[in-house]
SETI-571813 format. One record per residue (C-alpha): residue in one letter; x, y, z. Coordinates in steps of 0.25 Angstrom, whole numbers, padded with zeros to 4 digits, always signed. Layout:
REM SETI-571813
AXYZ ...
END
This chain:
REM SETI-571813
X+0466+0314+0446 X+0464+0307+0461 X+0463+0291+0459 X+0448+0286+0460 X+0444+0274+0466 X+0430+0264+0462 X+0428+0264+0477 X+0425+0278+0482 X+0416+0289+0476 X+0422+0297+0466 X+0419+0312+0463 X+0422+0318+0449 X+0428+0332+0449 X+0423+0337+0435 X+0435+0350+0434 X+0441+0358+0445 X+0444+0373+0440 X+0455+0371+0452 X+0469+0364+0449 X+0468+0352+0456 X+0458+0344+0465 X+0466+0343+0479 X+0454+0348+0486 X+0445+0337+0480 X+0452+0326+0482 X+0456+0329+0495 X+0441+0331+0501 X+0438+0318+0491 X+0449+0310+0497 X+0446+0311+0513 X+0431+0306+0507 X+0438+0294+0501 X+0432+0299+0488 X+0438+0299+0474 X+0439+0311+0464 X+0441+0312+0449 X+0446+0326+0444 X+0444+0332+0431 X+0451+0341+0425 X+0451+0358+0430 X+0444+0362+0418 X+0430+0357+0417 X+0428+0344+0407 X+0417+0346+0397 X+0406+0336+0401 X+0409+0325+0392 X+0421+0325+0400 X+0414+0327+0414 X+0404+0315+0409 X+0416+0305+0405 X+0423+0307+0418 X+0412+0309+0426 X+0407+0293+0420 X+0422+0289+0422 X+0423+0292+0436 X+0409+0286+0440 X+0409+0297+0452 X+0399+0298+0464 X+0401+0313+0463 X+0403+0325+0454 X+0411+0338+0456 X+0410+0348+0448 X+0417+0363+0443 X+0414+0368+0428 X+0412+0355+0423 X+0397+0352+0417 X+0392+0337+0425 X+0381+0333+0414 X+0368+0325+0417 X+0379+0313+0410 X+0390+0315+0419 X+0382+0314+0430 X+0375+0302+0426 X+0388+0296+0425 X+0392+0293+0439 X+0385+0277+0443 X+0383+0283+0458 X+0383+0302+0460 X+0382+0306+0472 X+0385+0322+0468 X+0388+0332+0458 X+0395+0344+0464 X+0397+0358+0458 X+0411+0364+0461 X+0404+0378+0461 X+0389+0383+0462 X+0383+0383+0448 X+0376+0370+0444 X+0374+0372+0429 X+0386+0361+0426 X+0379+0350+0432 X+0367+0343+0429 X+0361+0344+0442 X+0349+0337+0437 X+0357+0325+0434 X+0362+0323+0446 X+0348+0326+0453 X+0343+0315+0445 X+0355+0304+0449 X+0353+0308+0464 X+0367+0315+0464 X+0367+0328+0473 X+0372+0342+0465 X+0380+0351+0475 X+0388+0364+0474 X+0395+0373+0482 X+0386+0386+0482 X+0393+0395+0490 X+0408+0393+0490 X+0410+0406+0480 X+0402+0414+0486 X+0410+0426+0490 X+0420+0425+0477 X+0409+0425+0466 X+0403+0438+0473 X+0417+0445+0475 X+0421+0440+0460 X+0407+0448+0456 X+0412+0460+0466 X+0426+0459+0459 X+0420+0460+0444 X+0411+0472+0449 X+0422+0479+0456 X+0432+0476+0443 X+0420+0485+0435 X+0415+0494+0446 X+0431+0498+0448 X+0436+0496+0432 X+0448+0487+0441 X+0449+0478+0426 X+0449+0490+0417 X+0458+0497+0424 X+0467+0484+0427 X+0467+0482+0411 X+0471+0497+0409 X+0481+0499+0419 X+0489+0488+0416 X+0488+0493+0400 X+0495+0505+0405 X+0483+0514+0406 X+0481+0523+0419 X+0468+0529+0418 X+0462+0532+0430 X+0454+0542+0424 X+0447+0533+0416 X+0441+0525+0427 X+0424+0525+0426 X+0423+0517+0438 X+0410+0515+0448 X+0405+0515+0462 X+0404+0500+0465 X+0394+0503+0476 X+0385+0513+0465 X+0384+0502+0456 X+0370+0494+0455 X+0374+0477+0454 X+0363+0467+0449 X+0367+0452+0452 X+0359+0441+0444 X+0357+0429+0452 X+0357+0430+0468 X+0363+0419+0475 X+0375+0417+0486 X+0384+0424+0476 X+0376+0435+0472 X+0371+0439+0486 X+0388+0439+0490 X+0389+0448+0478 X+0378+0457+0482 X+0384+0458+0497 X+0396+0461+0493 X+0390+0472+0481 X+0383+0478+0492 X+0395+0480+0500 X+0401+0487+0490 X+0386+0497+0490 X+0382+0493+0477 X+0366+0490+0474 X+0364+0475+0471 X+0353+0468+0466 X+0350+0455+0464 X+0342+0446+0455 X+0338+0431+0457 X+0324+0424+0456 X+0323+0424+0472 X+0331+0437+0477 X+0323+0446+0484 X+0334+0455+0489 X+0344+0454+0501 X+0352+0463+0507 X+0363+0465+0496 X+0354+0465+0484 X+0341+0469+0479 X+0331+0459+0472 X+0332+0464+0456 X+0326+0457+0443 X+0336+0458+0433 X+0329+0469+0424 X+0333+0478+0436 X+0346+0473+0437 X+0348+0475+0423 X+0343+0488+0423 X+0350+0495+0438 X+0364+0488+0438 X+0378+0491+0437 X+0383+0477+0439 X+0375+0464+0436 X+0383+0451+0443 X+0377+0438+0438 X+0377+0428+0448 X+0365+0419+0443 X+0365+0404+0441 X+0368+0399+0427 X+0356+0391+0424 X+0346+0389+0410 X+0338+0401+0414 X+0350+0409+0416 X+0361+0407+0404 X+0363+0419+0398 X+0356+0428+0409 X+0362+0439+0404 X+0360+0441+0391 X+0358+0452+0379 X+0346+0453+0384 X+0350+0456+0399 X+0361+0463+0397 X+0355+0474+0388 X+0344+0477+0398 X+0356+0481+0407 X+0352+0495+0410 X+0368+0502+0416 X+0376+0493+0408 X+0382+0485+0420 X+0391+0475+0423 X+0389+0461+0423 X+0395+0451+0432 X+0394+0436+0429 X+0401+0427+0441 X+0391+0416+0439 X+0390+0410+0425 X+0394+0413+0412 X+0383+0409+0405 X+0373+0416+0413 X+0379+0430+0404 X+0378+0430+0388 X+0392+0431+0383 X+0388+0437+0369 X+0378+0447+0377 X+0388+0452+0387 X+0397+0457+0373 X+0386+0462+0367 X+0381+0470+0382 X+0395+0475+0383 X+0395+0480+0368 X+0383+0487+0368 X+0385+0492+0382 X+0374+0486+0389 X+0385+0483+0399 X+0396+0488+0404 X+0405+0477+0408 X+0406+0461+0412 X+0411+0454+0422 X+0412+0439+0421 X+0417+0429+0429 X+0410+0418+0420 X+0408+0417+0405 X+0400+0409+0395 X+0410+0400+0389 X+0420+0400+0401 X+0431+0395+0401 X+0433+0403+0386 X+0425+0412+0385 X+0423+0422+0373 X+0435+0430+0370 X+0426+0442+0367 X+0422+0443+0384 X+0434+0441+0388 X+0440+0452+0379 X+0431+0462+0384 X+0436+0473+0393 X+0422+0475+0397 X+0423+0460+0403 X+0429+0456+0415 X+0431+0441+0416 X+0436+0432+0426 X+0437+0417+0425 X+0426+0411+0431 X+0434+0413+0444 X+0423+0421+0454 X+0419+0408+0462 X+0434+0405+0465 X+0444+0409+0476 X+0454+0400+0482 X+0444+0398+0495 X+0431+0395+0486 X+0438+0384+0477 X+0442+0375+0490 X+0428+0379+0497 X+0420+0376+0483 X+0431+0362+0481 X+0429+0358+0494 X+0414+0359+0496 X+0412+0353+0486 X+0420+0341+0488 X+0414+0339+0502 X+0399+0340+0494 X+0404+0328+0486 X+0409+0320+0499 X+0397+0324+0506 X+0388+0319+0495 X+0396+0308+0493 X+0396+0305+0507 X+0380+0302+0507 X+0377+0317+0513 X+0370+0329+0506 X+0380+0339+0498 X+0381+0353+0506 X+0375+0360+0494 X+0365+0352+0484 X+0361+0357+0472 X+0350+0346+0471 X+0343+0335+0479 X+0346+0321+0473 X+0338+0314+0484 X+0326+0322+0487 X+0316+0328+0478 X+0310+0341+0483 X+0295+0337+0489 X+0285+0336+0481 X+0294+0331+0467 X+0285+0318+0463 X+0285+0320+0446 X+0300+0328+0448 X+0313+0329+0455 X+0312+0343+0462 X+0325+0348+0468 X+0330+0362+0474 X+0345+0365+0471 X+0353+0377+0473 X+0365+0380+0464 X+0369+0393+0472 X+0359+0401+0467 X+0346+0398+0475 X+0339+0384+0474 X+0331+0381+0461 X+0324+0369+0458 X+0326+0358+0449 X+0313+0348+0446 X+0317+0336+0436 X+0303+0328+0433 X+0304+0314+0435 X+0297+0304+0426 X+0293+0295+0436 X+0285+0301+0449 X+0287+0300+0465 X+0275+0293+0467 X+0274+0278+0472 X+0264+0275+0460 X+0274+0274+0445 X+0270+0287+0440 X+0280+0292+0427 X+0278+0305+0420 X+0288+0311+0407 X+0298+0321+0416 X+0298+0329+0402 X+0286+0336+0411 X+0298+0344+0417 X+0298+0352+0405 X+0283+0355+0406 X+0284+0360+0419 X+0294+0370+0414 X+0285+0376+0404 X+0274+0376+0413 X+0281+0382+0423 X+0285+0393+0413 X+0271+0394+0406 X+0266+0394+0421 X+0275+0406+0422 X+0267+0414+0412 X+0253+0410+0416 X+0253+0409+0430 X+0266+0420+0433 X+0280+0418+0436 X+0278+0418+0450 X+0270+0406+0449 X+0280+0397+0445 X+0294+0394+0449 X+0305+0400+0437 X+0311+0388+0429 X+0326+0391+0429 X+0330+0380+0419 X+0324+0367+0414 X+0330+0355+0406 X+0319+0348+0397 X+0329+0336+0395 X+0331+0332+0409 X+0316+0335+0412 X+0322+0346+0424 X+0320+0361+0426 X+0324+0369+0437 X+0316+0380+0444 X+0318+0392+0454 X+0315+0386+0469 X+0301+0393+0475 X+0307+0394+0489 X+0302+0401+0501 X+0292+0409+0505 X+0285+0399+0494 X+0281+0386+0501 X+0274+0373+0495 X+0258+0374+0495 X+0256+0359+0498 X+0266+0360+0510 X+0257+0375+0514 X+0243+0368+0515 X+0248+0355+0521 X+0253+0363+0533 X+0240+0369+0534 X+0244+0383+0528 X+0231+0383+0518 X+0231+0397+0511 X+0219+0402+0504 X+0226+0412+0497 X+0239+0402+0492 X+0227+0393+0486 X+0221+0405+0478 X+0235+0408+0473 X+0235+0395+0469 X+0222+0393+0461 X+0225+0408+0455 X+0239+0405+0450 X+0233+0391+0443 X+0222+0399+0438 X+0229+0410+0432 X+0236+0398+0425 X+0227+0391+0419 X+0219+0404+0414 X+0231+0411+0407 X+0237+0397+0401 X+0221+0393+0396 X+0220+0397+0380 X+0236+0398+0378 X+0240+0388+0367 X+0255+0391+0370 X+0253+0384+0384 X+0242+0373+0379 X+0254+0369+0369 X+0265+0369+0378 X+0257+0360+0389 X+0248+0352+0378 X+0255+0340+0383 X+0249+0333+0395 X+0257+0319+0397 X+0264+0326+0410 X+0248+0328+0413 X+0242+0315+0409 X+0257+0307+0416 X+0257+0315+0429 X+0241+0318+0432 X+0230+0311+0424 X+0237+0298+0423 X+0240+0298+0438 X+0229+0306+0444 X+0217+0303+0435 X+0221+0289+0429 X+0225+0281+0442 X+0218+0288+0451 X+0203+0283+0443 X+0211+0269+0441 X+0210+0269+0456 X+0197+0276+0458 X+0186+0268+0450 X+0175+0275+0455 X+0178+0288+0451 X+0189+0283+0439 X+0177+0287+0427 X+0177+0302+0433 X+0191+0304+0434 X+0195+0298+0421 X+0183+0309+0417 X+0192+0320+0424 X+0205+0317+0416 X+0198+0317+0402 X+0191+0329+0407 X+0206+0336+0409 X+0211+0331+0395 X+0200+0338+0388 X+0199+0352+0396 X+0215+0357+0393 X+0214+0372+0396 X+0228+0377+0402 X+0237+0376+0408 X+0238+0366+0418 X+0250+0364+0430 X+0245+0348+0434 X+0250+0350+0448 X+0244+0361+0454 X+0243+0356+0468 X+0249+0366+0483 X+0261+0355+0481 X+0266+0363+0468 X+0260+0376+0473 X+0271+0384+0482 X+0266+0397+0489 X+0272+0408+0497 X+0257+0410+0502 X+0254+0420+0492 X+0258+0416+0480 X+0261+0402+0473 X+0272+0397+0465 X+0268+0382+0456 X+0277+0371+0456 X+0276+0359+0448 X+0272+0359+0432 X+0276+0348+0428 X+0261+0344+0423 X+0257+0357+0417 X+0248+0354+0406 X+0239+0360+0396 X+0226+0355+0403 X+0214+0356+0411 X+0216+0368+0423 X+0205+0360+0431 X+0216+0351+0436 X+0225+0361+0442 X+0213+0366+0451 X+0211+0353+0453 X+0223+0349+0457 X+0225+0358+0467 X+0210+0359+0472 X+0212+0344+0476 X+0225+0345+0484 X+0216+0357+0492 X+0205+0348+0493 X+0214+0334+0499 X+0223+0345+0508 X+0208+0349+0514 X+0206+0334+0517 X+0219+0332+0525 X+0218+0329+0539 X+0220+0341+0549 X+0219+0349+0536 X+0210+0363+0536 X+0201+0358+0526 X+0192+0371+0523 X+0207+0379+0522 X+0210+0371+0511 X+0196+0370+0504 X+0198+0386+0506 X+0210+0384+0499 X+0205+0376+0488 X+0192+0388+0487 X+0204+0397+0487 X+0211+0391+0475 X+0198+0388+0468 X+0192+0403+0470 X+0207+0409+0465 X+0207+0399+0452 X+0192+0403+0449 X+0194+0418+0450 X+0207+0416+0441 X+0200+0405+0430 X+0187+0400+0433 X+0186+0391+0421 X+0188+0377+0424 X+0180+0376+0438 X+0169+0364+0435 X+0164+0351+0438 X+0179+0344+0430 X+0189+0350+0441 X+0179+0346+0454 X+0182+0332+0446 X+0198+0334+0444 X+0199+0340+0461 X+0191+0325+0464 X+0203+0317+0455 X+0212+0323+0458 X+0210+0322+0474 X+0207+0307+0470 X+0220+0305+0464 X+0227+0312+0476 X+0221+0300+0484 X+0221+0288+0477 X+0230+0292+0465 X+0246+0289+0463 X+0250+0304+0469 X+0242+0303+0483 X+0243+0315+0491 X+0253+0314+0502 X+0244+0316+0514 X+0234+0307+0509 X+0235+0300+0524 X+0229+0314+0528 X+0216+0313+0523 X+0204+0305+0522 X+0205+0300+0509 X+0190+0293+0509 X+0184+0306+0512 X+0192+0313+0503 X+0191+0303+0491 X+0176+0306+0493 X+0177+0319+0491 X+0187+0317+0479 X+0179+0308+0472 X+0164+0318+0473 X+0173+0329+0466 X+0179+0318+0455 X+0164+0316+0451 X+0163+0332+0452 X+0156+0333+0464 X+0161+0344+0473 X+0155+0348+0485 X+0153+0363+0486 X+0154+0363+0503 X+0167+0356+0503 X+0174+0361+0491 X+0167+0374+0488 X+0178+0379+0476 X+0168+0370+0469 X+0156+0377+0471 X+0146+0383+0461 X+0152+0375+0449 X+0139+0373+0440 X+0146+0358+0436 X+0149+0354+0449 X+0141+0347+0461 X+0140+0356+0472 
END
């Protein structure tokens, strides 16, 4: 083990699957920085933990080891964790976000040998090469027994379409075969066809997995997957072993719901069971398609230049996260984009105390009631509606979520341009509607969202409570308009239902941001989103009759969805909360824009119920309210 000294960085290499660290140590030397090597085989992570608080490193670097959230709050000052691979499901990527360390990988160094490691397992069925290699080496020359196929007639579904699994399906066209692919954001390209996994089940030959092991995706292919498998194919696994059921995979092949396997990876790697590997129907390789004497010096050299990089004060060559920056927009949580390989995902970890200037604190355990909302959302609202939840952990008050890329663009960023969309704002209002209609009466949701602290913490208190503190002449009817909303609970309710948490492709709409859904009034949602129309109207240069179209629009496509809660009470909510986004602790940020005497006024009239018809005319004929 190369000599450490107190006055360079350190980097702990967790386990190197290579038989020694020349590579390393010289690329660490010429940066005068030290390196502590564990052993070839990765350590179990008590062991990782021990050396890791030892060796008080300002930088991690790991193979197959697992770096816990302890081992990386070990080190006094961490700079980076590195993965010696693609994969992140053997770090705590979280962890690290939270301690300001970067996560990086190395997503494209085995590009071309996982693809031809799925090609060779294809070819080793299609051409019978290890059955007849078994046979012909036990003395038996049958040639006339061969029941071989056409690769190029054969139909192959792949699971998971990233950088390896486009390789696989450029080189499977190649060879004429049909390919389709399945992931959550293939369309189809030139090698593949978009597919959902029911047709994959039911047209292919072949099925290659090349998804991401992550919460959502253990045990992927299971019983149930495996018997709805139509032509009793093959299945390829080159990604992880867990993401196939060991005991399933027997039982497949026993009942002949399968033809054959082929496995590069396997649950319980490094032993795993004896009843796979005696099988003559499976063909297993150890863990090897990723390596070729070329990959392993490009992945140990890239990746040690990451760690010097980061080391050296400059920004990895592939992140996996964003220590320093928050995405835009992330006051109640840390809201990054990473990409393990696979496509960017997003990670959102709820903070307990707030962005703002004013101290403002709220349980980050609201994580977890974003995640169900986001699922009940899901039902009421449709699945398109929401992004998909990929995996959450309630412990550490974190989920991750598929990224909502282009053509969807942030409806905030939309109007402030000047791109003011009738039709985006009906969406909107008909969406929420739909909502709160099809949540209203449904005990199952009232008793999932009955608890309203994240509510009281994150809006009343803040929004109502200060605001009438610092409002005195209008403090009696505010106060009224926060006990109106504790008494009128009638669905359910997102809390932040402003174009900021509303992304749209300019048809259709996809709702960020749950974090205060509640079992509550629906008034508030409306009028949450009404005021933000309202205040964009009053900016200066602003088209103000496009967004008071806009707001008609919204208004008319809620109405004609659920016409209920239209009164005199969320004319009163619209003028709070339009007050608060003045004078309360969350100002809107282009409150230099507009004129905030003039707009105060107008505030105020509708915080003591009073809307004016000819300005606002989605309050018009309501029996209860001032024209």
């Amino acid at each position: 083990m190369p000599a450490k000294s107190d006055s360079r960085p350190t980097v702990v290499l967790t386990d190197h699957p290579w038989p020694d660290v020349a590579i390393e140590t010289e690329i660490f030397a010429q940066a005068n920085i030290d390196l502590v090597a564990g052993p070839v085989t990765a350590p179990a992570p008590e062991e990782v933990e021990r050396m890791i608080a030892d060796a008080n490193p300002q930088a991690i670097m790991t193979c197959w080891a697992q770096v816990s959230a302890q081992a990386i709050s070990n080190p006094t000052r961490l700079t980076i964790v590195t993965r010696l691979g693609i994969g992140l499901d053997n770090i705590a990527v979280q962890a690290a976000t939270d301690r300001g360390a970067w996560v990086s990988n190395v997503p494209d160094y085995c590009v071309g040998e996982v693809s031809d490691h799925a090609i060779a397992l294809l070819l080793a069925y299609s051409r019978g090469i290890s059955v007849f290699d078994r046979a012909t080496k036990a003395g038996e020359w049958s040639p006339d027994k061969a029941d071989l196929r056409r690769t190029a007639d054969l139909i192959v579904g792949l699971i998971g379409y990233g950088r390896i699994a486009r390789e696989t399906a450029r080189k499977l066209a190649s060879f004429g075969c049909t390919v389709l692919g399945q992931s959550r954001s293939f369309q189809g390209d030139e090698f593949a066809q978009a597919a959902t996994h029911e047709r994959i089940q039911a047209e292919c030959d072949a099925i290659v997995i090349h998804a991401p092991l992550t919460a959502e995706t253990h045990h992927l292919v299971d019983r149930d997957f495996l018997k709805a498998c139509r032509r009793t194919p093959l299945i390829i696994n080159v990604s992880r072993g867990s993401l196939v059921d060991n005991d399933a995979l027997l039982a497949a092949l026993a009942e002949g719901w399968i033809s054959e396997a082929a496995l590069d990876v396997i649950e319980g790697e490094p032993s795993p069971p004896s009843e796979l590997l005696k099988d003559p129907r499976i063909i297993a390789t150890p863990h090897v398609a990723f390596s070729s004497t070329a990959s392993l010096v490009e992945l140990r050299r890239r990746a040690c230049e990451d760690v010097v990089r980061a080391l050296q004060g400059e920004k990895p060559a592939h992140p996996c996260n964003e220590p320093g920056t928050a995405l835009e927009g992330g006051v109640a949580s840390d809201i990054r984009v990473i990409d393990e390989g696979y496509g960017p995902i997003v990670i959102k970890h709820a903070l307990s105390k707030l962005r703002v200037k004013a101290d403002w604190f709220s349980d980050p355990n609201r994580s977890n009631t974003e995640v169900a909302a986001l699922e009940a959302a899901a039902e009421l609202m449709g699945a398109a509606a929401v992004p998909k939840i990929l995996w959450s952990d309630a412990e550490h008050n974190s989920f991750a979520m598929e990224f909502v890329g282009p053509p969807f663009t942030n409806w905030k960023g939309e109007l402030l341009s000047g791109n003011v969309c009738p039709a985006v704002a009906a969406q909107a209002g008909r969406i929420l509607a739909r909502m709160h209609r099809n949540s209203a009466g449904r005990d199952d949701i009232r008793g999932r969202f009955d608890d309203v602290t994240n509510f009281e913490e994150l809006r009343i208190e803040p929004f109502f409570a200060r605001t009438a503190a610092s409002c005195p002449e209008i403090a009696d009817d505010i106060v009224s308009a926060a006990e109106g909303m504790r008494k009128r609970r009638e669905a359910l309710v997102h809390g932040d239902y402003s174009p900021k948490n509303l992304l749209t492709d300019g048809q259709d709409i996809v709702v960020l941001d749950w974090e205060v859904a509640h079992w509550g009034d629906p008034r508030f949602d409306i009028a949450f989103c009404l005021s933000h129309l309202i205040l964009k109207a009053h900016r200066q240069g602003a088209d103000h009759d496009a967004f008071i179209e806009a707001a008609s629009a919204f208004a008319d496509a809620y109405r004609s969805e659920n016409p209920g809660p239209w009164d005199r009470d969320l004319v009163t909510l619209v003028g709070c909360l339009m007050t608060t986004r003045l004078f309360g602790p969350s100002p809107i940020d282009y409150l230099d824009q507009i004129d905030v005497l003039a707009t105060a006024m107008l505030a105020k009239e509708l915080v003591r119920g009073n809307a004016n018809a000819r300005s606002l005319p989605f309050f018009a004929n309501l029996e209860n309210v001032d024209a």
